[in-house]
N, C-alpha and C positions, 0 to 999 in steps of 0.2 A: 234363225233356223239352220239346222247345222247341213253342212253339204255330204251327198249323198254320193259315194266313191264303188266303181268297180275296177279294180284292179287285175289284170293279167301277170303272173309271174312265170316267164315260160322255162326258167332254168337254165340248164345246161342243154337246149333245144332249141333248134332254128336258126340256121345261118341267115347268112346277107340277104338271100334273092329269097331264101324263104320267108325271110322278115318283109322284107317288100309285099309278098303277094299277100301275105296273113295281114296284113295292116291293110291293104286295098280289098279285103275281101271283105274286113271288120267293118270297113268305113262302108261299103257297099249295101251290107246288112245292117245299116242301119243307118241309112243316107234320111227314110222319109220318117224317121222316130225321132221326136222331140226328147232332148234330154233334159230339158227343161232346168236348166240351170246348175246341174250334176257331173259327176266328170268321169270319163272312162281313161284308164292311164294303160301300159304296156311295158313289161322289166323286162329286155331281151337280154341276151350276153353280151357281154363289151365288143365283142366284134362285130354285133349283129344289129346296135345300136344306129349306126350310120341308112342301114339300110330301112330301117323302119322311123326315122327322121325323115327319111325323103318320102316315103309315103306318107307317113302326115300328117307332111305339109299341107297337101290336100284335102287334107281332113283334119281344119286345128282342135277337134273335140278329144280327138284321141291326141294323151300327151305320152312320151317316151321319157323313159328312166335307166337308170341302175341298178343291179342285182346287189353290189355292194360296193366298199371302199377303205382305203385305210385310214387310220387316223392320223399318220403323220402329211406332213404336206410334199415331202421331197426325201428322199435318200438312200439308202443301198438295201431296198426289200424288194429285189428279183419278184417280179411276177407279179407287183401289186400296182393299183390305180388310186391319184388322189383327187381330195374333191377341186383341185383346182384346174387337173386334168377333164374331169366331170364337165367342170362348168365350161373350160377351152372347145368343150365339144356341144356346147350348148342342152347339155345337161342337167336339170334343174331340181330333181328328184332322186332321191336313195333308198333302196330297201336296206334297214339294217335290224342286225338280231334275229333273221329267219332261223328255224328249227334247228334246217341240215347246216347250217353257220356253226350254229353252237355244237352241236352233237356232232359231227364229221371233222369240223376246224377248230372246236375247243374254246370256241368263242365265250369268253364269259363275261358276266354282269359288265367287270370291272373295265373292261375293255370297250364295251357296248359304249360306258358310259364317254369315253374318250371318242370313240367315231363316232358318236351325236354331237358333241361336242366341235368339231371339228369340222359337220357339216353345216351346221348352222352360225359355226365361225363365217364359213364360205358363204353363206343366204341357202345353202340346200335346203328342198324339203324332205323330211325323212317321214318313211314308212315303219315305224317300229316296231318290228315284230316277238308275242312273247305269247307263253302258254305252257301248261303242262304235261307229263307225260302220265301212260297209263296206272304206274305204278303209283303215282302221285296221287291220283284221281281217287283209285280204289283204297288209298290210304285219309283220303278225305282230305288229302292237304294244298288240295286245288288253288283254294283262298288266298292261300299264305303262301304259295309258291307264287301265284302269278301277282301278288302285292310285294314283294321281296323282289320280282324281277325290276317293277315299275320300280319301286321306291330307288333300286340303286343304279339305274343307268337314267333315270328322268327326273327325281324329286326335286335333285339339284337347278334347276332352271328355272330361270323367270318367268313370268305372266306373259311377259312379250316373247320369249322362246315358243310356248305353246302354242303359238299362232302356225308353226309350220311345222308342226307334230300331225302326224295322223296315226292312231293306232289298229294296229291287225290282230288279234283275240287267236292264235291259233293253238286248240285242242290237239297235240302230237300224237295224241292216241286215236283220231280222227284221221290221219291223215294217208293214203293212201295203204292202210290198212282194213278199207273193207266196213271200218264200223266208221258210223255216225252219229256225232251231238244231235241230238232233239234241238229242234226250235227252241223248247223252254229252258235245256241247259242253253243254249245259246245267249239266250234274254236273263237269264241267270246271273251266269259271267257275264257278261256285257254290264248289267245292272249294278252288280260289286265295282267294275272298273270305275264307273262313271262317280257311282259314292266316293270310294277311295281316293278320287280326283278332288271330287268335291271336298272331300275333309282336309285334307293337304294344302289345298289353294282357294278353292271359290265356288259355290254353287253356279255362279255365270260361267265360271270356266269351265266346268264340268261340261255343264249344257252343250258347249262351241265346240268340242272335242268331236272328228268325226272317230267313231270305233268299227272296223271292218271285220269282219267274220272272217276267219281262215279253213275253214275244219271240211273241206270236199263239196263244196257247194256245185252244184250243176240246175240244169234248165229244170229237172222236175222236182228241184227242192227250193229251188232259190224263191219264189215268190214270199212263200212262207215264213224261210227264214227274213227273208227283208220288213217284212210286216210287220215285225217285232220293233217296241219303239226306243230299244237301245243299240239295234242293231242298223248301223249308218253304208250297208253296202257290206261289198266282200272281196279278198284277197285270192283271188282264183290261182290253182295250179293246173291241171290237168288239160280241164273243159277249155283254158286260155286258147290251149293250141290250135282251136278246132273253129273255125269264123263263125259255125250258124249256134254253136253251143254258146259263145261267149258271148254271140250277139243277143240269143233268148236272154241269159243272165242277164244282161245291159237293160236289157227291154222291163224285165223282173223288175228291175229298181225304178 
């Protein structure tokens, strides 16, 4: 049975102390809720990391990550973090390929494919994020865009690589624009990815793949969309920031 992930991505938001109190408040809300074998994780910004590590502690249900990283391991790129840096800070998780990565820093396919690479060189697990934009969608080429993402930054990889693959499904035209995917485009896409896996590799592998929903999920949508039985949890932005929004989501799943 595949495990059932809600993920916090808080961005470029929340310092140290604020990291602290958002992680004790998360664990708080939802101290007497079984998660019954599911996992709530938390991608603060690299400075803010420290402080939501020692929150929790306290709470080993919620696990803490990275927003991102490079793909080399060492050497003269001012401003960047590698995954051996990651893992020095007891780091075990990466999001890579988010939306504003690609579109804001230029991030492409080709490069995705080297920082997965690079984290699972190190044992990271990565969060892989991929999806289309509006213009895409309305031109019908959804399919073939978000199959062309996978195929060139993930095809490459072994049966054993995919065990610390988790994928995030995020709709760009979903995303803090106000509109939102239906449950059924959700279960849609979700559905294709998991074929698409399947044809590539293995119907068992498909199966074990958790795929998380990115596209604005909150407390009065999230049950719904989780119901869906391709849909394995979600990659929250917004709702993350807020303890009793993120805890409902939590709860949802």
């Amino acid at each position: 049975m595949r495990t059932k992930i809600v993920a916090g991505n808080w961005k470029m938001n929340i310092n140290r102390d604020e990291a602290m109190q958002l992680v004790n408040d998360i664990s708080a809300e939802i101290q007497n809720h079984d998660i019954n074998g599911n996992r709530v994780m938390v991608f603060p910004p690299f400075l803010s990391i420290q402080g939501a590590q020692d929150a929790s502690g306290r709470d080993s249900r919620v696990e803490v990550g990275a927003q991102n990283m490079h793909q080399a391991e060492s050497g003269a790129y001012t401003g960047e973090v590698s995954a051996k840096m990651l893992l020095n800070a007891h780091v075990t998780k990466v999001i890579l390929g988010h939306s504003e990565r690609r579109e804001y820093f230029h991030e492409t396919d080709e490069l995705l494919q080297q920082k997965v690479d690079a984290a699972l060189k190190n044992g990271l697990e990565v969060v892989f994020c991929f999806g289309e934009k509006l213009d895409e969608r309305h031109l019908g080429n959804h399919f073939t865009v978000v199959e062309k993402q996978l195929r060139k930054a993930l095809f490459h990889l072994s049966k054993e690589d995919w065990k610390k693959i988790i994928l995030a499904y995020e709709p760009v035209w979903a995303i803090g624009t106000g509109m939102t995917a239906t449950p059924e485009q959700a279960q849609e896409m979700h559905a294709f990815i998991r074929k698409t896996i399947s044809d590539n590799y293995s119907e068992a592998l498909a199966e074990g793949v958790s795929i998380l929903y990115g596209g604005s999920v909150k407390p009065s949508n999230a049950v719904e969309i989780f119901g869906k039985p391709d849909v394995d949890g979600g990659l929250i932005g917004g709702a993350s920031l807020n303890a009793q929004d993120f805890a409902a989501i939590i709860k949802a799943m």
